[in-house]
PDB file of N, CA, C, O and CB in Angstrom:
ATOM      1  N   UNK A   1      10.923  -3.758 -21.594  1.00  0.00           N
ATOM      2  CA  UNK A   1       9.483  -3.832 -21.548  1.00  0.00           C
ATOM      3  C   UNK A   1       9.049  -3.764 -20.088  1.00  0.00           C
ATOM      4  O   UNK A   1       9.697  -4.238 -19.155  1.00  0.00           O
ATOM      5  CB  UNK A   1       8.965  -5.123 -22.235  1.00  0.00           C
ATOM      6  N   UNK A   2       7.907  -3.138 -19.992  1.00  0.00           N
ATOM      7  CA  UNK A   2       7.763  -2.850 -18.423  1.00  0.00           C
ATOM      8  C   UNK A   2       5.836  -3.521 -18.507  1.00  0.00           C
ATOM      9  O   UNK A   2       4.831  -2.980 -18.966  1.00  0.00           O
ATOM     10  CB  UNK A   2       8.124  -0.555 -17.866  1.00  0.00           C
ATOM     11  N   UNK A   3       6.008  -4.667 -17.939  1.00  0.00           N
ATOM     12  CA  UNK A   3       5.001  -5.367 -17.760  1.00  0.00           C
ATOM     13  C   UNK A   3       4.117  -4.975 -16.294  1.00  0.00           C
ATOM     14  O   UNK A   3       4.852  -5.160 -15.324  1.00  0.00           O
ATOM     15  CB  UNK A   3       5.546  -6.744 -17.860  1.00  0.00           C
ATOM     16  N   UNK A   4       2.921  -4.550 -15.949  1.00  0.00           N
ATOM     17  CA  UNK A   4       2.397  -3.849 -15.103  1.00  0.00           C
ATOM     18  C   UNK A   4       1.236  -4.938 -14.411  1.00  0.00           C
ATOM     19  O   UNK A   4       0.444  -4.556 -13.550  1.00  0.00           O
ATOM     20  CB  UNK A   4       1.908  -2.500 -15.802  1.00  0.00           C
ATOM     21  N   UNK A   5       1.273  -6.455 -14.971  1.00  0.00           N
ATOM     22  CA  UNK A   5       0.690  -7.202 -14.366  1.00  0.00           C
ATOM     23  C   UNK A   5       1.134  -8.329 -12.982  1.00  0.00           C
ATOM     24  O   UNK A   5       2.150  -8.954 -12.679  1.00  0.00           O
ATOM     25  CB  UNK A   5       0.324  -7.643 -15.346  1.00  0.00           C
ATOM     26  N   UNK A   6       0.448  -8.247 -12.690  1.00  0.00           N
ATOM     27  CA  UNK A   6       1.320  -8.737 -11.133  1.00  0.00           C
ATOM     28  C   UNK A   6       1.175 -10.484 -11.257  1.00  0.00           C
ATOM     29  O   UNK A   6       1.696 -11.437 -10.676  1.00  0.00           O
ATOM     30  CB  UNK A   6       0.272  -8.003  -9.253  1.00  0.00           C
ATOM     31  N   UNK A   7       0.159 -10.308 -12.360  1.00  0.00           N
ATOM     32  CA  UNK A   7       0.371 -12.142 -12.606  1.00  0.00           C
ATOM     33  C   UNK A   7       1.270 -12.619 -13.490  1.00  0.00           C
ATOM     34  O   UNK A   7       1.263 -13.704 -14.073  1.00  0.00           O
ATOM     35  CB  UNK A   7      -0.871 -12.906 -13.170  1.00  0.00           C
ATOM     36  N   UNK A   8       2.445 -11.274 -13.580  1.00  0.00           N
ATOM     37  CA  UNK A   8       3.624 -11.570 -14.620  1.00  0.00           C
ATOM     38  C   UNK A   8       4.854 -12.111 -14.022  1.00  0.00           C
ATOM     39  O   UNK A   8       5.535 -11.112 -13.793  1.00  0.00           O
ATOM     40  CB  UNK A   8       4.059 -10.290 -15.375  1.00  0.00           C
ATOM     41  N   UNK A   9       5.582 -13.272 -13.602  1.00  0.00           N
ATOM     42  CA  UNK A   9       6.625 -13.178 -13.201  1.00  0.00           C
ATOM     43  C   UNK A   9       7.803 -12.241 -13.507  1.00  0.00           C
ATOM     44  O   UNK A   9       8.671 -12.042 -12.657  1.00  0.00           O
ATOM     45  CB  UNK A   9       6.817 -14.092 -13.314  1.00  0.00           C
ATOM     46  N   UNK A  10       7.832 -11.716 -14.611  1.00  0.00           N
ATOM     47  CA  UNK A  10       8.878 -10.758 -14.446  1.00  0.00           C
ATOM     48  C   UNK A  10       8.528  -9.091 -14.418  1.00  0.00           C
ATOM     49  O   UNK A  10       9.193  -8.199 -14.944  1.00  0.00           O
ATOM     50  CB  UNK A  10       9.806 -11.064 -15.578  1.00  0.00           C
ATOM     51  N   UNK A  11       7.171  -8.950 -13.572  1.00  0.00           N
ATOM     52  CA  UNK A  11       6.485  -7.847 -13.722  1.00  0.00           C
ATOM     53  C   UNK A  11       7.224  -7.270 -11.937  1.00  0.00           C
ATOM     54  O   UNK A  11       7.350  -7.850 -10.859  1.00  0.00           O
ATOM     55  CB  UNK A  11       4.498  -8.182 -14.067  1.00  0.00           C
ATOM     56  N   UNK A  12       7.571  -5.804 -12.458  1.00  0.00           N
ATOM     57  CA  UNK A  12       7.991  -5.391 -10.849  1.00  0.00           C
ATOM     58  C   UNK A  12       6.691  -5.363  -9.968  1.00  0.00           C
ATOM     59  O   UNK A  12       6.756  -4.926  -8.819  1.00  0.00           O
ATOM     60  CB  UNK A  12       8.747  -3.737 -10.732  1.00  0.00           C
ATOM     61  N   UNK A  13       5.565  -5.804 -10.471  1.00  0.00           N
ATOM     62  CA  UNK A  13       4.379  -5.667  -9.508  1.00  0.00           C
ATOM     63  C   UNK A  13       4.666  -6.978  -9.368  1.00  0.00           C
ATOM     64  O   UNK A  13       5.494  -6.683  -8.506  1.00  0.00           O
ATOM     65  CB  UNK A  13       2.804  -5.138  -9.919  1.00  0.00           C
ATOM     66  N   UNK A  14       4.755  -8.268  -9.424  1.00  0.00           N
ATOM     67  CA  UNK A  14       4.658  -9.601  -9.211  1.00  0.00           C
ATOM     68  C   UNK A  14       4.903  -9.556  -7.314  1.00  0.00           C
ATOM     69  O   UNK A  14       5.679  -8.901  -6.618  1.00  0.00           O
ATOM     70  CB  UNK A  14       5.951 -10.520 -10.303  1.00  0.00           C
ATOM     71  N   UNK A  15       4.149 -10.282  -7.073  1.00  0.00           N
ATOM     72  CA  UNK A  15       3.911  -9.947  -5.578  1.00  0.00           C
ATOM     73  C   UNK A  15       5.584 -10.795  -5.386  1.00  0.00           C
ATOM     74  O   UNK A  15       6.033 -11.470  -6.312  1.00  0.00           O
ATOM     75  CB  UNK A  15       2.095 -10.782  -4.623  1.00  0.00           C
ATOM     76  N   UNK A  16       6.275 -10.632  -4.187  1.00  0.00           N
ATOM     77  CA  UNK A  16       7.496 -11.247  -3.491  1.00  0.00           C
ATOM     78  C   UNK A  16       6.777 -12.432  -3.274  1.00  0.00           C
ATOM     79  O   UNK A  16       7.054 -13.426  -3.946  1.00  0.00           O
ATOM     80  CB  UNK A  16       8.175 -10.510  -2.112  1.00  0.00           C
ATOM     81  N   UNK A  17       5.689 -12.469  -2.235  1.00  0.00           N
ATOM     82  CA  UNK A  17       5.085 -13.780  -1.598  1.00  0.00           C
ATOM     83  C   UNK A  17       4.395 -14.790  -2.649  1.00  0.00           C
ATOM     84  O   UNK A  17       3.769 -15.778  -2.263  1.00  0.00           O
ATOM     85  CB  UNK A  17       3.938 -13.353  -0.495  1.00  0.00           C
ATOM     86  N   UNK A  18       4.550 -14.478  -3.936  1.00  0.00           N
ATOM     87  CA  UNK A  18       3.983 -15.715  -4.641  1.00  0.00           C
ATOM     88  C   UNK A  18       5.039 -16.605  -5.409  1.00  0.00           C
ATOM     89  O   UNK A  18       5.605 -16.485  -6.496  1.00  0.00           O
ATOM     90  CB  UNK A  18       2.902 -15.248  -5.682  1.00  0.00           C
ATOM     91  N   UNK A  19       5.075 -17.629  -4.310  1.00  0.00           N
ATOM     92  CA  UNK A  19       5.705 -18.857  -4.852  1.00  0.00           C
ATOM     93  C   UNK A  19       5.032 -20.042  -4.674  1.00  0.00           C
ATOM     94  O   UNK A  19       4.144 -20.407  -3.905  1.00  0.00           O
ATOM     95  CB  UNK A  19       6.927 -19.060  -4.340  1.00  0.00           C
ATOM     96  N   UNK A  20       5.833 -20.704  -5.808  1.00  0.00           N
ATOM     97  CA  UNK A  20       5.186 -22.394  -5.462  1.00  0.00           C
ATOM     98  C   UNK A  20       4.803 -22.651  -4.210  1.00  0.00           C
ATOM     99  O   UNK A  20       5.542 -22.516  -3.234  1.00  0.00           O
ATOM    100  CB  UNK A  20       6.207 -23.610  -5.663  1.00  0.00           C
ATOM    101  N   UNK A  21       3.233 -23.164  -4.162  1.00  0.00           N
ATOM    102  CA  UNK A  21       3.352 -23.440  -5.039  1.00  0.00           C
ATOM    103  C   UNK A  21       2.081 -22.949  -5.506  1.00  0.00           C
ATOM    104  O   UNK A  21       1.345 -23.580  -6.264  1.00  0.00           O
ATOM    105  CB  UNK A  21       3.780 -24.544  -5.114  1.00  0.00           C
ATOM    106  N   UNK A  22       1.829 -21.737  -5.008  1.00  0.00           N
ATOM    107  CA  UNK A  22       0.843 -20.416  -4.853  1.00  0.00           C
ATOM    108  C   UNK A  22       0.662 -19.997  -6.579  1.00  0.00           C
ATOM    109  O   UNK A  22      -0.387 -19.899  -7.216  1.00  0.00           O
ATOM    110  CB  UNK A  22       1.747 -18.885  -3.731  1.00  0.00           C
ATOM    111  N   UNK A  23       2.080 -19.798  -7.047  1.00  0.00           N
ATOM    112  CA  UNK A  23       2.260 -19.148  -8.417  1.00  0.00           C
ATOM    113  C   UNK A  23       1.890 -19.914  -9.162  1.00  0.00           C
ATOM    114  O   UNK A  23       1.263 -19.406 -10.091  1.00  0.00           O
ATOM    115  CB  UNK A  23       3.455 -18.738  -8.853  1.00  0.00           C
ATOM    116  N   UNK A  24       2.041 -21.528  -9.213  1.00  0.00           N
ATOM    117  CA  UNK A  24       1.880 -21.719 -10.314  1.00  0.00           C
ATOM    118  C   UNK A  24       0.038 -22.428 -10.269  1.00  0.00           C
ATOM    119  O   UNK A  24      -0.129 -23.429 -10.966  1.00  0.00           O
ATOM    120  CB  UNK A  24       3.245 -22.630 -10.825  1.00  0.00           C
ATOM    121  N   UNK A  25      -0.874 -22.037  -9.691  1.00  0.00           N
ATOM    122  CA  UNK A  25      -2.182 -21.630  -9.624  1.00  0.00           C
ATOM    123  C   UNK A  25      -2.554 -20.111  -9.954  1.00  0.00           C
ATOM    124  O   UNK A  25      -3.751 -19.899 -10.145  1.00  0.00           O
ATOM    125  CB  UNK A  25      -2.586 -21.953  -8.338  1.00  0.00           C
ATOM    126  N   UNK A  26      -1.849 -19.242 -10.027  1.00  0.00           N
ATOM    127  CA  UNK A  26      -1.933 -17.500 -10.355  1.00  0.00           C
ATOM    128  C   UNK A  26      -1.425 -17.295 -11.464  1.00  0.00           C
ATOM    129  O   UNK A  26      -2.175 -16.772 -12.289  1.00  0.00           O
ATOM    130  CB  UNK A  26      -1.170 -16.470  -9.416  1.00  0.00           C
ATOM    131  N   UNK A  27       0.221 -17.665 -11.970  1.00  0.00           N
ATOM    132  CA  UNK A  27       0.569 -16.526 -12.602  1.00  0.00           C
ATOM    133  C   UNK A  27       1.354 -17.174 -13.952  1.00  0.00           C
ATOM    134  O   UNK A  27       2.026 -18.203 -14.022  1.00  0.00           O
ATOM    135  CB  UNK A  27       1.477 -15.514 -11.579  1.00  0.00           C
ATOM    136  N   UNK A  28       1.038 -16.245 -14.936  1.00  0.00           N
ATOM    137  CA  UNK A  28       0.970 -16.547 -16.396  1.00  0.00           C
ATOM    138  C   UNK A  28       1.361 -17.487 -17.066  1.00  0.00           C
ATOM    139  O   UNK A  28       0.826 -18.238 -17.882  1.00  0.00           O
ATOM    140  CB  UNK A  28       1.401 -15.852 -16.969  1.00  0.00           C
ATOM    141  N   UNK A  29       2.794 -17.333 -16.462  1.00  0.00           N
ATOM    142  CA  UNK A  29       3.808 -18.184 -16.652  1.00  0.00           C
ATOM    143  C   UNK A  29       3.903 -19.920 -16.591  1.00  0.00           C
ATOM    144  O   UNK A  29       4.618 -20.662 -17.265  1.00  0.00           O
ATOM    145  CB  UNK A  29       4.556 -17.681 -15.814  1.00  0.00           C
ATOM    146  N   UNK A  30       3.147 -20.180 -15.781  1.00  0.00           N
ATOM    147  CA  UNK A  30       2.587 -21.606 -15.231  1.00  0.00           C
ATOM    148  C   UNK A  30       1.259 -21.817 -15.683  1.00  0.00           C
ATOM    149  O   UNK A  30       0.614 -22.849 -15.496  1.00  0.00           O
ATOM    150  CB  UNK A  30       2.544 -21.729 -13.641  1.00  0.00           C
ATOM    151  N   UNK A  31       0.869 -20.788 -16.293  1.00  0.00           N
ATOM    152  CA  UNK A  31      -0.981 -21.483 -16.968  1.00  0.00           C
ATOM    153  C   UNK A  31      -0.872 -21.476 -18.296  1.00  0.00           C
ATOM    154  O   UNK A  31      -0.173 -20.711 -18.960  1.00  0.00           O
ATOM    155  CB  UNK A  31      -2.630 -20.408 -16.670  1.00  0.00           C
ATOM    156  N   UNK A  32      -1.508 -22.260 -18.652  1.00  0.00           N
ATOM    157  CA  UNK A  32      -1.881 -22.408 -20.136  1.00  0.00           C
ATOM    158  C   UNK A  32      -3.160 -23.092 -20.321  1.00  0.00           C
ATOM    159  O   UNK A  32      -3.485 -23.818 -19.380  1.00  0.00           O
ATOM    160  CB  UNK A  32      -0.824 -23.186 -20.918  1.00  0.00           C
ATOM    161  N   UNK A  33      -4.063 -23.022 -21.444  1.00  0.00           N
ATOM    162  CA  UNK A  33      -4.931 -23.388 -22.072  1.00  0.00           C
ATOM    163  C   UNK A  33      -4.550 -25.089 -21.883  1.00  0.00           C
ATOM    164  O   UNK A  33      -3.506 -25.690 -22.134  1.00  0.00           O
ATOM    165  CB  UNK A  33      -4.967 -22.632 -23.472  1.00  0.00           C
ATOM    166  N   UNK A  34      -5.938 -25.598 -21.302  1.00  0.00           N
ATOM    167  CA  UNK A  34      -6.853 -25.341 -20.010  1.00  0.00           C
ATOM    168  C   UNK A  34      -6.166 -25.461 -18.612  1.00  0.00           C
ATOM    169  O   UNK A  34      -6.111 -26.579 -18.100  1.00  0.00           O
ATOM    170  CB  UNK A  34      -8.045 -26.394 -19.993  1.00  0.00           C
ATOM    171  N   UNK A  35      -5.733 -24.578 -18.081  1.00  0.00           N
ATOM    172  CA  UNK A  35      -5.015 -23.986 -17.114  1.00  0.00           C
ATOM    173  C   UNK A  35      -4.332 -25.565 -16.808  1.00  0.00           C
ATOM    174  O   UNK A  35      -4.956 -26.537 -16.383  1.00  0.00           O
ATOM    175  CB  UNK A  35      -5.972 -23.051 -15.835  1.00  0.00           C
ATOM    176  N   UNK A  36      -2.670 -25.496 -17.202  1.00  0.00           N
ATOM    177  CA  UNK A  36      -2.358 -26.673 -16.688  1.00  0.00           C
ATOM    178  C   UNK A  36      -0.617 -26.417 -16.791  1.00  0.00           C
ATOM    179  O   UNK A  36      -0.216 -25.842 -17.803  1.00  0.00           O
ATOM    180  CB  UNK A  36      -3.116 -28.021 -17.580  1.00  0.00           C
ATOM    181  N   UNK A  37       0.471 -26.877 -15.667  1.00  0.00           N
ATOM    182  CA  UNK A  37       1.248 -26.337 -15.655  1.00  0.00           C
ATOM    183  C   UNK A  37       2.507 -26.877 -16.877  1.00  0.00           C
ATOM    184  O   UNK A  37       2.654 -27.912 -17.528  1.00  0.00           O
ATOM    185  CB  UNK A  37       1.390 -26.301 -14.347  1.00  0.00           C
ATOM    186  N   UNK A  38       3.261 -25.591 -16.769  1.00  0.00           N
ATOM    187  CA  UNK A  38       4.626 -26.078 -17.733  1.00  0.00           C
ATOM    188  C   UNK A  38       5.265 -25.485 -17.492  1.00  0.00           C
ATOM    189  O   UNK A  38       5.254 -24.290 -17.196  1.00  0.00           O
ATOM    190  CB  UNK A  38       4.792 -26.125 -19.063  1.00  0.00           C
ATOM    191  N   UNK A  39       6.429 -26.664 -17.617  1.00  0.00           N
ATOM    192  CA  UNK A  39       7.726 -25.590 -17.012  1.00  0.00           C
ATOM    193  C   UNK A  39       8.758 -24.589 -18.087  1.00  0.00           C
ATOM    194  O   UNK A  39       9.864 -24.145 -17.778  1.00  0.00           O
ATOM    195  CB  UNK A  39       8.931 -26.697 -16.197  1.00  0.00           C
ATOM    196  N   UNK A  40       8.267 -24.454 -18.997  1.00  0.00           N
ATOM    197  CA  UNK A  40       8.147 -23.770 -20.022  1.00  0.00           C
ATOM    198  C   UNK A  40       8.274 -22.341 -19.050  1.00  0.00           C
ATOM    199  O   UNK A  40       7.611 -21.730 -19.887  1.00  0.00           O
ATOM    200  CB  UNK A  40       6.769 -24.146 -20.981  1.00  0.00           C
ATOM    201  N   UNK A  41       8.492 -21.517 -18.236  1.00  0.00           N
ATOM    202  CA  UNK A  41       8.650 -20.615 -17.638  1.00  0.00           C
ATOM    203  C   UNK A  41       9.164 -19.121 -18.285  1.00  0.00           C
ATOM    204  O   UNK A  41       8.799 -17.978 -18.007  1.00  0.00           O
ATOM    205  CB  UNK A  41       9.323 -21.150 -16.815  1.00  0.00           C
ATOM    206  N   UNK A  42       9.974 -19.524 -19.076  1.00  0.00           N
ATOM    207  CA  UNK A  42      10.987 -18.318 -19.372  1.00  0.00           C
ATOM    208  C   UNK A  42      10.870 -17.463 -20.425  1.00  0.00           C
ATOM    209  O   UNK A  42      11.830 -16.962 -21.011  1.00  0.00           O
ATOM    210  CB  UNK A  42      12.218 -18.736 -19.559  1.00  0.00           C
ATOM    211  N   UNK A  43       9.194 -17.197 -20.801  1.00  0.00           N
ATOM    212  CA  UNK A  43       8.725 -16.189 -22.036  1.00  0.00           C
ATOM    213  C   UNK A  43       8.009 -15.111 -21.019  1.00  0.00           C
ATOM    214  O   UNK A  43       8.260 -14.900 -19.833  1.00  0.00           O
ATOM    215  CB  UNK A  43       7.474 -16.993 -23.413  1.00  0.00           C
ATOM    216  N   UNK A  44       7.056 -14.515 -21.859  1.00  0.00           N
ATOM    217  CA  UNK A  44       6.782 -12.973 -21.077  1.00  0.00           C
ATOM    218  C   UNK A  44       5.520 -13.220 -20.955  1.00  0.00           C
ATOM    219  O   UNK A  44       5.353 -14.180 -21.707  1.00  0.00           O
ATOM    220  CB  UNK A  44       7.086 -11.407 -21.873  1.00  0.00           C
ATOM    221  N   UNK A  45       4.417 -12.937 -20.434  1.00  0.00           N
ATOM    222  CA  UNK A  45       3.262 -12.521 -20.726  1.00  0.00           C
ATOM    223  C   UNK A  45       2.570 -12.306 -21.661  1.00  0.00           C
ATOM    224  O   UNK A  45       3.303 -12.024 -22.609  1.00  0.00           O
ATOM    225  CB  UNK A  45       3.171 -11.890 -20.409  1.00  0.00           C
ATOM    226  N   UNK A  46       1.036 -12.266 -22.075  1.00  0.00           N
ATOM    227  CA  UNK A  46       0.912 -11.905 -23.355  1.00  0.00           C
ATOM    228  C   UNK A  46       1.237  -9.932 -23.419  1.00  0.00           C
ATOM    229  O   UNK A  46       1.734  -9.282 -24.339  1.00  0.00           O
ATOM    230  CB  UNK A  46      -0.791 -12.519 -23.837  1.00  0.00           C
ATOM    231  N   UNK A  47       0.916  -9.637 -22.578  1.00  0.00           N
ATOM    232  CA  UNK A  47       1.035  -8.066 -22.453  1.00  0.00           C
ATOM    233  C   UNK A  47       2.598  -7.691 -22.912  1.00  0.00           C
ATOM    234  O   UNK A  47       2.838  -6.763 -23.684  1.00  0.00           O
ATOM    235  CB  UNK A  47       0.705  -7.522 -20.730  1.00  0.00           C
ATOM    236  N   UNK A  48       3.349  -8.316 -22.482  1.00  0.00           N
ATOM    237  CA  UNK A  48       4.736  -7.849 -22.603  1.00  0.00           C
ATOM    238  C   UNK A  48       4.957  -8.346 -24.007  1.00  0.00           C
ATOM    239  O   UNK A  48       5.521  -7.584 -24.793  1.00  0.00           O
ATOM    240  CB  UNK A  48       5.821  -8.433 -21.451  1.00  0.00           C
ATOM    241  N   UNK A  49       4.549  -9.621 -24.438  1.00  0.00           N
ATOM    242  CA  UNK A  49       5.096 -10.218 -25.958  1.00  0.00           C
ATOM    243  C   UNK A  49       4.457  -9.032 -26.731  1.00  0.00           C
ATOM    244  O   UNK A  49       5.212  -8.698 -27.644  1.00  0.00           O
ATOM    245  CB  UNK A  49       4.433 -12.011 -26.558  1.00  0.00           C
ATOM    246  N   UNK A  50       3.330  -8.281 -26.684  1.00  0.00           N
ATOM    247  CA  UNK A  50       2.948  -7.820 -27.406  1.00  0.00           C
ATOM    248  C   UNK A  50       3.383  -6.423 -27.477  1.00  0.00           C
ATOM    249  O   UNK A  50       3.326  -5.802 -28.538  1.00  0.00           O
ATOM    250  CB  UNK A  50       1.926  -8.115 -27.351  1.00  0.00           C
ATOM    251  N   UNK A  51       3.791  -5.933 -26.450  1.00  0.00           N
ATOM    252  CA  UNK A  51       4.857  -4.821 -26.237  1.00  0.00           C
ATOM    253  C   UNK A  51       6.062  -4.505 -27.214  1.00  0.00           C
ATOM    254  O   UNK A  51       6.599  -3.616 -27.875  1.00  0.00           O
ATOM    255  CB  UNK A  51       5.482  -5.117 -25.002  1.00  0.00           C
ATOM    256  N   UNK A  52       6.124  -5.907 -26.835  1.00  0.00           N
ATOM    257  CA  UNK A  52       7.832  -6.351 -27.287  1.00  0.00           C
ATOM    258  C   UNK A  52       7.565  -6.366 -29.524  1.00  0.00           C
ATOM    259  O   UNK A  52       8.491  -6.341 -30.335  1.00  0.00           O
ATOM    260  CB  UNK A  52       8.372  -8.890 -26.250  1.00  0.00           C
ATOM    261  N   UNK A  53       6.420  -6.400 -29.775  1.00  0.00           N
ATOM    262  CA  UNK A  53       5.453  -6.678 -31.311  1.00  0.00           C
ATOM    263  C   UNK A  53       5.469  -8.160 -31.566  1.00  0.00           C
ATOM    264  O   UNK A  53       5.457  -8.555 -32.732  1.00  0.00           O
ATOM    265  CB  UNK A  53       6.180  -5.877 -32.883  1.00  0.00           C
ATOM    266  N   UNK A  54       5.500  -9.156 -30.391  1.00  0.00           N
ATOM    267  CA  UNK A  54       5.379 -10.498 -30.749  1.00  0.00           C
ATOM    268  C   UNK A  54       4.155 -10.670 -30.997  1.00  0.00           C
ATOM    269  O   UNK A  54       3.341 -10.046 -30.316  1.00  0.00           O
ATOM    270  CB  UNK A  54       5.815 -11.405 -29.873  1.00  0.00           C
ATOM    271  N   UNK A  55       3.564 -11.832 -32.354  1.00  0.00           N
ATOM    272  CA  UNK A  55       2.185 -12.101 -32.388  1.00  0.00           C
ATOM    273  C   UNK A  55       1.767 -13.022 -31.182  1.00  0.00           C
ATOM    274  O   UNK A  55       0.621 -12.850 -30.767  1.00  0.00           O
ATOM    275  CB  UNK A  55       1.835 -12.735 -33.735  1.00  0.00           C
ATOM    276  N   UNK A  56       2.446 -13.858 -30.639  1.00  0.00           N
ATOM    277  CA  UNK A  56       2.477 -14.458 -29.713  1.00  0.00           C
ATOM    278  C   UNK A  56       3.545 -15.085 -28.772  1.00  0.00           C
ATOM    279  O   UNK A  56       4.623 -15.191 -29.356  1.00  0.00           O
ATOM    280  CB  UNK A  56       1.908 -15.020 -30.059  1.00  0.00           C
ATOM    281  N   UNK A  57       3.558 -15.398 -27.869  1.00  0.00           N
ATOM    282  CA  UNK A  57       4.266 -16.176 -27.082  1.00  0.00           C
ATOM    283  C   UNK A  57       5.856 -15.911 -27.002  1.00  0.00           C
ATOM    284  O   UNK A  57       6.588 -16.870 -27.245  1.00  0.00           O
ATOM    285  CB  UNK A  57       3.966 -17.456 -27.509  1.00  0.00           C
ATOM    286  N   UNK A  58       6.374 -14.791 -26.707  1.00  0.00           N
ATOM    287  CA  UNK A  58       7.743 -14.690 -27.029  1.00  0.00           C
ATOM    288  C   UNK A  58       8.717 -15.614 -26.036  1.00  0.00           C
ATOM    289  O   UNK A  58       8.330 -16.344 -25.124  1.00  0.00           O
ATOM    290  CB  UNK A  58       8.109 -13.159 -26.955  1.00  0.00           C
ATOM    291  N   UNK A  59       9.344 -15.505 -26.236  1.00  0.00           N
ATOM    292  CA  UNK A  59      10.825 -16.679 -25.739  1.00  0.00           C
ATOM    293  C   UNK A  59      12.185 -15.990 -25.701  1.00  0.00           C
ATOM    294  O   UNK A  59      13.193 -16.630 -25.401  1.00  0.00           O
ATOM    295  CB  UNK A  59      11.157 -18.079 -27.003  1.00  0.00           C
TER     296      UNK A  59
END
């Protein structure tokens, strides 16, 4: 899956310079409804889950 958002951690656009603790104020992976962090890290984007035909949240 080729994710084209740069607020994707595993997107080849994901900027180099965004790290903690920068990222987890930006990028997907670290926000959730109402923007609050988890270390829950290791699913895709919604763009990519849905790529991938997940209804949501893949893992």
């Amino acid at each position: 899956i080729r994710c084209e958002q740069s607020n994707c951690k595993f997107s080849p656009f994901h900027p180099a310079s965004c790290k903690p603790p920068v990222c987890r104020r930006t990028c997907w992976q670290y926000l959730r409804y109402p923007e609050r962090y988890s270390p829950n890290i290791d699913g895709y984007c919604p763009s990519c889950s849905q790529a991938m035909g997940c209804h949501y949240y893949c893992q």
